[in-house]
C-alpha positions in Angstrom: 0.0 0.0 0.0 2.2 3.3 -1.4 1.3 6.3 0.3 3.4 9.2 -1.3 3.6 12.3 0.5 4.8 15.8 -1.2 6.4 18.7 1.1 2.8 19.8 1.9 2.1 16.7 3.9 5.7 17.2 5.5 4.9 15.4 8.9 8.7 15.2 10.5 9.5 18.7 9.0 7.5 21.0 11.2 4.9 22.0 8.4 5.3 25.8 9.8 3.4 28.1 8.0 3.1 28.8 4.4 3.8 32.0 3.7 7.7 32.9 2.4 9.6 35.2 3.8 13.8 36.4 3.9 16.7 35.5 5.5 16.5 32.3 7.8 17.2 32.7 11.3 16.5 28.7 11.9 17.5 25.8 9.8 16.4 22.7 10.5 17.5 19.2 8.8 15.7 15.8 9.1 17.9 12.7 8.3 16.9 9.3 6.7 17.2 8.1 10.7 14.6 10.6 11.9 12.3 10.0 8.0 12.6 6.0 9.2 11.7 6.8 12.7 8.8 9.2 11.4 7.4 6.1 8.8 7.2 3.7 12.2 5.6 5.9 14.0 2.7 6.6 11.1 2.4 2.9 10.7 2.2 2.3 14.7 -1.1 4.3 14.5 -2.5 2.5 11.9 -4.6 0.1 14.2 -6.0 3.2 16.1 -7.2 4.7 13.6 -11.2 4.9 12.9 -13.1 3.6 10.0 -16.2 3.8 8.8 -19.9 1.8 8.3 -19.7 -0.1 5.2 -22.8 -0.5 3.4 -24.3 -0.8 -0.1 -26.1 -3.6 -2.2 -25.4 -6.5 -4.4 -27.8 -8.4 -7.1 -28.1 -12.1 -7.1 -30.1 -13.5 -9.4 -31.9 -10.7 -10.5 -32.3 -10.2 -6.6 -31.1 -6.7 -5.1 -30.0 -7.2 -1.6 -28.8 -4.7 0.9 -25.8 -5.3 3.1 -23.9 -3.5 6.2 -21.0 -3.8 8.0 -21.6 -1.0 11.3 -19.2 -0.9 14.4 -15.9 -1.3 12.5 -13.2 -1.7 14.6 -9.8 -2.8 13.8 -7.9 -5.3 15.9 -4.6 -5.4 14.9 -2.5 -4.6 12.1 0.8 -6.7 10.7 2.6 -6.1 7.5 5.7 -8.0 6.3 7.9 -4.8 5.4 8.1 -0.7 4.7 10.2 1.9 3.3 10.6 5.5 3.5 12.8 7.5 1.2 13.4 11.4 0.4 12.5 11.8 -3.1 14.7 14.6 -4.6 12.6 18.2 -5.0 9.7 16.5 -4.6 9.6 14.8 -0.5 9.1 11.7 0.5 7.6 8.3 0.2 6.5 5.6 2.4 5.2 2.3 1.5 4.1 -0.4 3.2 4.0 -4.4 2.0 2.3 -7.2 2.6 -0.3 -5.4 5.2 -3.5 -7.5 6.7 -5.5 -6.3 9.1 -7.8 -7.5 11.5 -11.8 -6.3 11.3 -14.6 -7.0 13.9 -17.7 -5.3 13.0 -21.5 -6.3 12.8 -22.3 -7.8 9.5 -25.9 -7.4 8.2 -27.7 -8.9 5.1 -30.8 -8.0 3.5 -32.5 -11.1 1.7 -35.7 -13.5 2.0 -33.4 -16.5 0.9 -31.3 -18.0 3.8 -29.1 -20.2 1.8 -27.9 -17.2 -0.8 -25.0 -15.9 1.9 -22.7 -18.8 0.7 -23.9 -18.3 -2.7 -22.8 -14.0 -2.0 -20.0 -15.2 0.7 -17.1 -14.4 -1.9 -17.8 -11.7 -3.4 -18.9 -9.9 -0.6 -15.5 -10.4 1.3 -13.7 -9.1 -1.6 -15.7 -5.9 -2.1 -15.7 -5.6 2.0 -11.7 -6.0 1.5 -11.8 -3.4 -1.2 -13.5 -0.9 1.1 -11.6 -1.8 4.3 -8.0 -1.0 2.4 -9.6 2.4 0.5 -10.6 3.6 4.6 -7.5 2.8 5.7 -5.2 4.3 3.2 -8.0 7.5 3.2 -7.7 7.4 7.1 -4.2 7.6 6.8 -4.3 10.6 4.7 -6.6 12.2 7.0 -4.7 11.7 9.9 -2.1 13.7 8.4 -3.8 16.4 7.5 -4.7 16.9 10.7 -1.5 16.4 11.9 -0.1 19.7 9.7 -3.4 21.8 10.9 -2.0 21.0 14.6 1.2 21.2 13.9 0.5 24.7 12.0 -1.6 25.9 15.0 0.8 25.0 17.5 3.4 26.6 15.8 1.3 29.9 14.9 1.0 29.9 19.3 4.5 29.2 19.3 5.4 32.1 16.9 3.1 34.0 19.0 5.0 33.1 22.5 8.2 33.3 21.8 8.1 36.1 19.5 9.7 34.2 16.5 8.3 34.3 13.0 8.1 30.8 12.1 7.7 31.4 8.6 9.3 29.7 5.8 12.0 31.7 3.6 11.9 29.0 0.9 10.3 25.9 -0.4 12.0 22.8 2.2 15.1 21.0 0.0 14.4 17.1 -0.5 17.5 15.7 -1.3 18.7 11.8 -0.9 19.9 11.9 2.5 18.0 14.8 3.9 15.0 17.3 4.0 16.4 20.6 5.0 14.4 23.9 6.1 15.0 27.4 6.4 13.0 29.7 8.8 12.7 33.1 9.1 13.6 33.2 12.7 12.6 36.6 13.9 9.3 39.3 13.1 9.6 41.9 11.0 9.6 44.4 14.2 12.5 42.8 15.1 14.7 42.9 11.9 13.9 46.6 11.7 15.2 47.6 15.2 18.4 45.6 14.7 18.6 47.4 11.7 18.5 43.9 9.0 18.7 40.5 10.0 22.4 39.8 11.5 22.3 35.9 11.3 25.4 34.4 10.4 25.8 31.5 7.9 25.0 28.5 9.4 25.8 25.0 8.0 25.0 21.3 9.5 27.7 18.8 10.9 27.7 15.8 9.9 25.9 13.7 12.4 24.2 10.6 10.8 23.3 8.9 13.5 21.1 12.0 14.6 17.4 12.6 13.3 17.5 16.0 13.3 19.7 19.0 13.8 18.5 22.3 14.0 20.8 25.4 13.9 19.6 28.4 16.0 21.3 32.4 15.1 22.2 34.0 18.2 19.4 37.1 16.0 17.1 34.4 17.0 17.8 33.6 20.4 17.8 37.0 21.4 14.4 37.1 20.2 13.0 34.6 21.8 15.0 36.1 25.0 13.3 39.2 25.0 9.7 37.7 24.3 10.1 35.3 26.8 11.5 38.4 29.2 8.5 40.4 28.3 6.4 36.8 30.0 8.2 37.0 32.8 10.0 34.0 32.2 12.9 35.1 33.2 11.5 37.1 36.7 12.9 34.3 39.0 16.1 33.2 37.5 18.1 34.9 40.5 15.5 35.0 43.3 17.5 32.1 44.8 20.4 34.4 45.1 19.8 36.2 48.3 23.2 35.9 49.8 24.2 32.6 49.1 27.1 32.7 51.7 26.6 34.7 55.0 27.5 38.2 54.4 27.2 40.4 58.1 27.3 44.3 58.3 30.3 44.4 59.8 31.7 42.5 56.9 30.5 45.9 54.9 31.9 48.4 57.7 35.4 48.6 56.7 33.8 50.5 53.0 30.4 52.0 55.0 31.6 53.2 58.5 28.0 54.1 59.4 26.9 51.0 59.1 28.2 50.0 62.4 26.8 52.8 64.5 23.0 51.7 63.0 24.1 47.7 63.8 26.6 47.7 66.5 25.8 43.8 66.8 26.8 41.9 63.5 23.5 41.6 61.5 23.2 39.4 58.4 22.6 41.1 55.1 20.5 40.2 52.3 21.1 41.1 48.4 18.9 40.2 46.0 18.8 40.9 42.2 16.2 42.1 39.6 16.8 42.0 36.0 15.8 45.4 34.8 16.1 44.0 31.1 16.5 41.2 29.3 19.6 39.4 28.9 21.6 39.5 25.6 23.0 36.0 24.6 26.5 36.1 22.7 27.9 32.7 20.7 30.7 31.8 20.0 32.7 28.2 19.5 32.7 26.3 22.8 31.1 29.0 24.2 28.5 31.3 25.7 28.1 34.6 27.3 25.1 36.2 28.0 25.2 39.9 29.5 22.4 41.1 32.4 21.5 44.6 33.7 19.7 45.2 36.9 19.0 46.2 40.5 20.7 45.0 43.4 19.3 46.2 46.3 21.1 45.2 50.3 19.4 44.4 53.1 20.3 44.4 56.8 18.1 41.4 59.0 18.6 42.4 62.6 15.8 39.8 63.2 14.0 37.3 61.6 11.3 39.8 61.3 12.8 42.6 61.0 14.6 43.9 57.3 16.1 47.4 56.5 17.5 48.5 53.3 20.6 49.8 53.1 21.5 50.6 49.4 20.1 50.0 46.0 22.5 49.5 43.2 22.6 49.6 39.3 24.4 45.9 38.1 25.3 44.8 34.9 27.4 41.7 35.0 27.8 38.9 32.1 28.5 35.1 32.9 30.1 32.4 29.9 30.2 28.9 30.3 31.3 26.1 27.8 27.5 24.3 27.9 26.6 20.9 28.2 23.2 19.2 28.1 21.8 16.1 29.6 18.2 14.7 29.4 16.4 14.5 32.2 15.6 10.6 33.0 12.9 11.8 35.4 11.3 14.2 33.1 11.1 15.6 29.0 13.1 17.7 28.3 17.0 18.6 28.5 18.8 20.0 31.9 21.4 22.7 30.6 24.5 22.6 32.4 28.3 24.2 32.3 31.1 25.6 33.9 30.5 29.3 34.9 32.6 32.3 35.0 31.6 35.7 35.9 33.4 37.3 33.2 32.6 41.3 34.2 30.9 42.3 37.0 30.0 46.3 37.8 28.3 47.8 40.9 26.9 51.3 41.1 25.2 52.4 44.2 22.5 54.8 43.6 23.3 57.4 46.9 20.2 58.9 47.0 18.3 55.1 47.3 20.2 54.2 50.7 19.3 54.8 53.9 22.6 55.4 55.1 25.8 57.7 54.4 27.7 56.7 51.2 31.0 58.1 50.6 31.8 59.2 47.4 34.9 56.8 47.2 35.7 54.8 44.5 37.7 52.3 46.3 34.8 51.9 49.0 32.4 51.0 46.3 34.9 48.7 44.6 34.7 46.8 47.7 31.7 46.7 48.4 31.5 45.1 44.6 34.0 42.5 45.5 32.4 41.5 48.3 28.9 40.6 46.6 31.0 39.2 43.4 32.7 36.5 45.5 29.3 35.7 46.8 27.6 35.8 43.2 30.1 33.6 41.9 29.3 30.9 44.2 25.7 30.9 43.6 26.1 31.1 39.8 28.4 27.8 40.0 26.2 26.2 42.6 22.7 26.6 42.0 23.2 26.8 37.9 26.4 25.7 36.6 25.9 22.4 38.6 22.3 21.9 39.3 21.6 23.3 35.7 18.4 25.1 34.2 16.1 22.5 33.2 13.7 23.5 29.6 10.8 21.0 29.0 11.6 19.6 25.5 8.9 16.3 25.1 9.5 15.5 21.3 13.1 15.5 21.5 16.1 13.1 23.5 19.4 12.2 22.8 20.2 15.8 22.7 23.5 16.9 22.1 24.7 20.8 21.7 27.3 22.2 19.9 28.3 26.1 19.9 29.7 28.1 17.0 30.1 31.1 15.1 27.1 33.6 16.2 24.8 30.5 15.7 24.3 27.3 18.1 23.4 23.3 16.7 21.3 21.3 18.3 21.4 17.3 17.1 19.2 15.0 18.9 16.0 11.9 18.3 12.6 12.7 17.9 10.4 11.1 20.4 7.0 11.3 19.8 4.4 10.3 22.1 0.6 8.6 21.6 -0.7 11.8 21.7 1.9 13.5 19.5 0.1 16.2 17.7 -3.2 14.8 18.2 -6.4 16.9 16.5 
């Protein structure tokens, strides 16, 4: 049973959307491994998929008699092989041989002679055979169409999220080995502030064993960045950094003498951090910076009850880390992970936001900055570099990550589940 698919029915290549735009932001490449795994996946859905009542008539001896077979249900479904193969500038193509299905369903004849069923028996199970193969093969069919109207939807809502334009910039390439895509990767809003689209070339390693890569511009990431900052996404990323090691007002004394005449007894201080903005992501090969602007505002705690600001700050401090992923065993998704190092780190204390004397001292402030960097620097390696940032990815595993020129590569398995894409 052939079933050839053309670049409309795409159902691995993330259908998108089908309007064309300019100059990608996102490439993404299926392999033959991720078109095979695709093809088993179709063909494991066979058997759940629904058919319809069969009825109509046939004439026996002059005889018209009406027949029905309601309830169809299929049992099971075996075949002997399949193959799925790009097919140059056109798509792909899967077939399937020697399939056989099992059928319960209620039968129901139409006829005053009882003996004419064995007369009828034959022919009837070849026309019901007939009709059972044209369901299935116009099930299949219909399954993926509605497969690309929820993958189209849910990546319309993901354009929508994230801020990306998910639009193609050309027709998707079918070659032998590969179906490649090209994406716009960013709005138009966003093209016109940068001023054009900066994405740099991006090309595909070769990575056979993986079903799909998909390289990502830095244009593009900083996209998605700032939608996802304007969601709030990003609100709590420090809110575990409130002093990660003990830090006391008299530790702060020797740069703010005051301090000690409001807290003669050693109080503990809290800092915490707002992101006034939203980070800028910077790639390069084997690595990763990304750059933060903020509000760092100190705390003295004289009691559990009891908290008293003492400064606010203006920050702006960038972190890089050669990234590694891992996927989760307990969960989807992928837990991002890396070495950390707080490449710049500046501090300036807004004077009249404090509720105590600041000297105008240079080398007072540049303690005071040392002070929380040390601290900082231990959360950043603690509570992210080690216990990572986790991001929910349920149709992918295997995932490896790769950094380059302006542009990352992911290269990873699909994994769909049951429900993968269901209308």
């Amino acid at each position: 049973m052939p079933l050839q698919l053309n670049s409309t029915s795409w159902i691995l290549l993330c259908l998108l959307l089908q309007c064309l735009a300019d100059n990608p932001g996102v490439k993404i490449q299926i392999t033959q491994n991720g078109l095979y795994y695709g093809a088993e996946y179709l063909i494991s859905q066979i058997s759940s998929v629904s058919l319809s009542d069969i009825t109509g008539s046939v004439t026996i001896a002059s005889q018209s008699m009406d027949y029905s077979l309601t309830q169809v249900k299929m049992v099971s479904f075996q075949y002997s092989n399949s193959s799925a193969n790009f097919i140059p500038e056109k798509g792909f193509q899967i077939s399937i041989y020697g399939g056989n299905s099992t059928v319960n369903g209620t039968w129901q004849l139409d006829s005053s002679i009882i003996y004419v069923y064995d007369a009828v028996k034959g022919p009837m199970e070849n026309i019901i055979r007939s009709k059972v193969n044209e369901m299935l093969c116009s099930a299949l069919r219909l399954q993926i169409s509605d497969w690309d109207q929820s993958l189209s939807a849910f990546l319309s809502n993901m354009s929508l999220s994230s801020g990306l334009d998910l639009s193609l910039t050309k027709d998707p390439i079918f070659s032998k080995q590969y179906a490649e895509m090209d994406v716009k990767g960013g709005s138009d809003t966003n093209i016109s502030m940068a001023g054009g689209h900066p994405s740099a070339p991006m090309t595909f390693s070769k990575l056979p064993d993986s079903m799909v890569q998909v390289c990502i511009s830095e244009f593009s990431l900083n996209v998605a960045i700032r939608a996802s900052f304007a969601a709030n996404v990003f609100t709590n990323l420090f809110s575990g950094f409130t002093s990660f090691r003990n830090i006391r007002t008299s530790d702060l004394s020797d740069f703010l003498p005051e301090i000690s005449q409001h807290f003669p007894e050693p109080s503990p201080v809290q800092i915490r951090i707002y992101q006034s903005t939203a980070p800028t992501l910077y790639v390069k090969p084997s690595n990763v910076t990304v750059a933060f602007v903020g509000v760092l505002q100190t705390y003295a705690m004289p009691s559990n009850t009891t908290r008293r600001l003492l400064f606010t700050a203006t920050t702006a401090f960038s972190i890089s880390s050669n990234i590694s992923v891992s996927n989760k065993s307990q969960a989807n998704g992928m837990n991002i992970t890396g070495s950390i190092i707080l490449s710049s780190f500046q501090l300036q204390i807004n004077r009249n936001e404090s509720s105590i004397n600041i000297p105008e001292d240079v080398s007072n402030e540049k303690g005071i900055q040392d002070i929380i960097k040390v601290t900082f620097t231990t959360f950043l390696n603690e509570k992210i570099g080690k216990a990572g940032i986790y991001i929910p990815l349920d149709f992918l595993r295997n995932l490896s990550i790769y950094m380059k020129d302006r542009f990352i590569l992911l290269a990873g398995d699909l994994q769909m589940s049951s429900d993968f894409l269901s209308s």
